[in-house]
N, C-alpha and C positions, 0 to 999 in steps of 0.2 A: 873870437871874442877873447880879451883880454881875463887873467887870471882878476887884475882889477876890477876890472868891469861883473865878473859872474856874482864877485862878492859885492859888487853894490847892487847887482839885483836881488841876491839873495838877501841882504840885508831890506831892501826896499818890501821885499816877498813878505819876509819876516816881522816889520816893524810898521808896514800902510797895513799889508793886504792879508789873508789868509789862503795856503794853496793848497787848498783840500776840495778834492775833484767831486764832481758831478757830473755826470752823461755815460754817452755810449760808446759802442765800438764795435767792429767787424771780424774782428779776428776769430780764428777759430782754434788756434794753439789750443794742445788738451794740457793743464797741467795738474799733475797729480801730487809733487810733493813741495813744500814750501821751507821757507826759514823764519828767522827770527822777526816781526813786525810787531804790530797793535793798532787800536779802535776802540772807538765806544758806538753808541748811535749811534745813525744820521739816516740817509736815504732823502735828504731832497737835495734842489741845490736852486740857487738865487740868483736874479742876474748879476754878472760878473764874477761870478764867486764859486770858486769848485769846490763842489762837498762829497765824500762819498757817498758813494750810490750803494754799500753796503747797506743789508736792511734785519735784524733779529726779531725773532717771535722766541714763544716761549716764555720759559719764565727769565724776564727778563728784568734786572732791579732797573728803578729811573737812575737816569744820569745826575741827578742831584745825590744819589745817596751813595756813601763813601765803605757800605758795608762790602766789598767785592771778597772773593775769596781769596786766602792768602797760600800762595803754593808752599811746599816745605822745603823745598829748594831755592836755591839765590835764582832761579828764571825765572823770568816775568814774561808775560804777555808781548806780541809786537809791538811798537811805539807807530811804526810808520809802515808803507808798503805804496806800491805802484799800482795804479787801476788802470785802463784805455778809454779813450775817450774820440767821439769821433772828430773829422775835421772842422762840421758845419759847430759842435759846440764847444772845440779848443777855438777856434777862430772871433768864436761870439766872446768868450772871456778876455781874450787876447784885448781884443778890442773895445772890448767895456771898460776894460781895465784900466788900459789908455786913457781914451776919451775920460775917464771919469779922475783920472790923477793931474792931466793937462789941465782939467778946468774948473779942479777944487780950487774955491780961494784959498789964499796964501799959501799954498803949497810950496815947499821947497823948492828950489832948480837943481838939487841932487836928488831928489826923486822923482822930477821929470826925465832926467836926463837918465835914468837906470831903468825907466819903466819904458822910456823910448829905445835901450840899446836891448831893451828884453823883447819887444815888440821886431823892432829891426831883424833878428834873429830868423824869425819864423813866416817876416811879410816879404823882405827886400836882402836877407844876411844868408848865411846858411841854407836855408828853406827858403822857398816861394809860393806866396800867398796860403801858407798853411800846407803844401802839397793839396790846393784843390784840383789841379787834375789828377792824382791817385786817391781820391777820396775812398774809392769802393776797392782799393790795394793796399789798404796800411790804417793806421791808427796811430793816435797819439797818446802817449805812455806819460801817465804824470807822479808825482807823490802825494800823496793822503797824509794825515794824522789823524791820532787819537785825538776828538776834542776836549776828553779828560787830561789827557798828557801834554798840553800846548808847551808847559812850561819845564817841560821834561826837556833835555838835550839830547836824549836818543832818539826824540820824535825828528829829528831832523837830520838822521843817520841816511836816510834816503833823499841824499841833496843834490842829486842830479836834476840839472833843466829837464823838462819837459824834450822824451824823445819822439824817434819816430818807427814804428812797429809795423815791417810789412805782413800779412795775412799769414798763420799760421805758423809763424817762426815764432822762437824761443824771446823773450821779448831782453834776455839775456843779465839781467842783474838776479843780486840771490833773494831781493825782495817782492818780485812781480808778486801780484798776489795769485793766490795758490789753495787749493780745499784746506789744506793744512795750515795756511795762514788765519784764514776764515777760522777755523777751529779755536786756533791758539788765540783769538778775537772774542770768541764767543765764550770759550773761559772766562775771559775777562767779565763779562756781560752778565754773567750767573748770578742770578736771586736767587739764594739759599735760605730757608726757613730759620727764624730764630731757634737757638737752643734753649728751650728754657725745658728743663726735664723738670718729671712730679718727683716731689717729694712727699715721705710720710715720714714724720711729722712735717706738717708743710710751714713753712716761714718762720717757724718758734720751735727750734727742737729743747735737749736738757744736754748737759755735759754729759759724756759718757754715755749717750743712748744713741744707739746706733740709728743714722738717718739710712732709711734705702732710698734707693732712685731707679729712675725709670723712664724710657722713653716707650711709648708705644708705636707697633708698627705701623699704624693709620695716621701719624702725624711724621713717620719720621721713613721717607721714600724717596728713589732717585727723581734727582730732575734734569731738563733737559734743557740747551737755548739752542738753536738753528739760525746760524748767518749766511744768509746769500746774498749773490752781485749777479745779476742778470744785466749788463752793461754792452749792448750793440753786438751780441752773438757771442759773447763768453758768459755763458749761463751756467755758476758753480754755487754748491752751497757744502756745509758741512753743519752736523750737531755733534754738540759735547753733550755727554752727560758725565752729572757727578752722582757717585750711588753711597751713602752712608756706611762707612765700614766698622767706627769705633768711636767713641766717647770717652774723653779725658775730664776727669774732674780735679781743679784744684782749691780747696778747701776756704783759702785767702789766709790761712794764719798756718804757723807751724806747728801751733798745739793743736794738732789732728792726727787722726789715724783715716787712710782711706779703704775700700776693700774693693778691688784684687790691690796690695800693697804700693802698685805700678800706680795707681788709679786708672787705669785706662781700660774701660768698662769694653769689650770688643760684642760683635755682632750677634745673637741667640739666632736660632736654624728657621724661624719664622719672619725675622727682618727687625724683631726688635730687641732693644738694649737694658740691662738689666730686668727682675722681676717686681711685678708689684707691689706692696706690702697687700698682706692680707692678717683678719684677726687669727693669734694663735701664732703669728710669726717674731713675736715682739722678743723671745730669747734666741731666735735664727742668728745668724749672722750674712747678710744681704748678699747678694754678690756683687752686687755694684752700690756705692754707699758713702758715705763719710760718720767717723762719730770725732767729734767733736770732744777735747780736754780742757778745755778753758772757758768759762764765759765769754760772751764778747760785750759784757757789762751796758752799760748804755745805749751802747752804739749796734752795728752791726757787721759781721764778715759780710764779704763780699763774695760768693762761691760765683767759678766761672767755668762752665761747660763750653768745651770744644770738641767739635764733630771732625774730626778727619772723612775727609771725603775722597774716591778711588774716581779719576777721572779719563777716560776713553771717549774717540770721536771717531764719528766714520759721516765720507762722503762722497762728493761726484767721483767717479771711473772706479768706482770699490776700495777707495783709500781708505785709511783709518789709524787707529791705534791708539795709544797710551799718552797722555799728557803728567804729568807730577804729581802729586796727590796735591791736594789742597787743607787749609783747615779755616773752618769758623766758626769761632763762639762767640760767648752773650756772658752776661754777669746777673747774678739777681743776688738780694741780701736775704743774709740767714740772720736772724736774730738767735743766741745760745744763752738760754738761762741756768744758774746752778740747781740743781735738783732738792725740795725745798724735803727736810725729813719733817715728820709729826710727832709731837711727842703728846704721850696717853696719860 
């Protein structure tokens, strides 16, 4: 196939169809360490149309919501990665795919003619008939994306056609997926609980009186998501958890003082963050807090807690480790009034 020609299927790929796999596979390759990739959802797939067969439990945020965790590092999650699939269901997409771009009305003749040289490839080109007689010796290696990521250009860093992967070899690119793929996926996936810490005074404090803050340990605890791909006999999962290490507070205005001076409230030996206020503490000075030197007159600051979270994954064949710390916060409004005197 022509350099031409790959770039008008891939373009064809890119701009009809979506090629993000669904099915199975026989392989039994054990892989244990992964690289760079991404995902969100999925786990079904539709005719003609391959979705991954990845599937997450846990706490898992929905795919509508944009709150994901943000690592502290410039890495990011995979965009893309290779799943197998077998021949009877690469064969069925192949084919649907076809049939159903030959006899949309008004279809192009440059997207018939790219979805016929992609077809060609695997029925009558390169391959035959899918390799249906090695059905039960090989599998077919496709690329996935993140459905968040479509419009990402790294989601399409794993731009090779669709290959062919005999039984138990290396399926040979650095994106095959992999426990450790899965993982750095599953990162992505994490629903983390809002940060909204208590405050005393809560939502109206005075200039100059010290706010304490506080999370308690019953709202503020690791969580965990679990991605696997049980896909025609490569059966791998991985979980991340992220476990709350520290709380940063920033005040929203410069006329503040915060306490530890860092602001960045770190973990108590029980799991939670800062202490209570209680009565009798009112000339304390907090350990985790803001006091406020300016009114915010009218209107109101905007305090915004973020949670740095410590994140590790372990999975199939005893893999595991250390992914980048992540951080997410939340915003809530302080109102700050002057402190009114009395006169006798």
């Amino acid at each position: 196939m022509t350099s031409s020609s790959r770039f008008a299927v891939a373009g064809l790929l890119s701009g009809v169809l979506v090629l993000i796999a669904a099915g199975t596979a026989s392989a039994t390759w054990p892989p244990s360490e992964g690289s760079q990739g991404n995902t969100r959802q999925s786990g079904s797939s539709n005719a003609g149309t391959l979705v991954s067969r990845v599937t997450y439990s846990g706490s898992v945020r929905s795919k509508s919501s944009g709150a994901a965790v943000q690592p502290v590092t410039d890495w990011t999650p995979p965009a893309c990665w290779y799943e197998p699939r077998s021949v009877a269901e690469f064969k069925d997409y192949v084919e649907t795919m076809y049939t159903d771009t030959i006899n949309a009305p008004g279809q192009a003749n440059y997207a018939k003619a790219a979805v016929g040289q992609f077809r060609d490839i695997y029925k009558d080109g390169k391959y035959k008939d899918y390799n249906e007689d090695e059905a039960d010796e090989g599998n077919w290696w496709v690329a996935v994306q993140n459905p968040d990521r479509m419009d990402d250009p790294a989601s399409w860093e794993c731009s090779d056609l669709p290959f062919w992967v005999a039984n138990n070899q290396d399926p040979g690119v650095p994106q095959a997926v992999t426990p450790k793929i899965l993982a750095e996926a599953a990162y992505d996936a994490i629903q983390l609980p809002d940060t909204e810490v208590t405050l005393a005074p809560a939502d109206i404090t005075k200039v100059n009186l010290a706010t304490w803050a506080w999370l308690d340990k019953a709202e503020f605890k690791p969580v965990s998501v679990t991605a696997s791909l049980n896909a025609g006999g490569l059966d791998i999962q991985a979980t991340t958890t992220a476990k709350p290490v520290s709380l940063k507070l920033e005040p929203g205005t410069g006329d503040a003082e915060t306490y530890p001076a860092s602001g960045v409230c770190t973990l108590n030996s029980d799991g939670s963050i800062g202490e209570q206020y209680a009565q009798g503490k009112a000339d304390l000075t907090p350990p985790c807090g803001i006091k406020y030197l300016r009114s915010s007159g009218d209107g109101t600051y905007h305090l915004k807690a973020t949670i740095t979270w410590q994140i590790n994954w372990s999975g199939s064949g005893g893999a595991g480790g250390d992914l980048p710390d992540g951080t997410f916060g939340t915003t809530q409004d302080i109102k700050v009034q002057e402190a009114q005197a009395v006169n006798r």
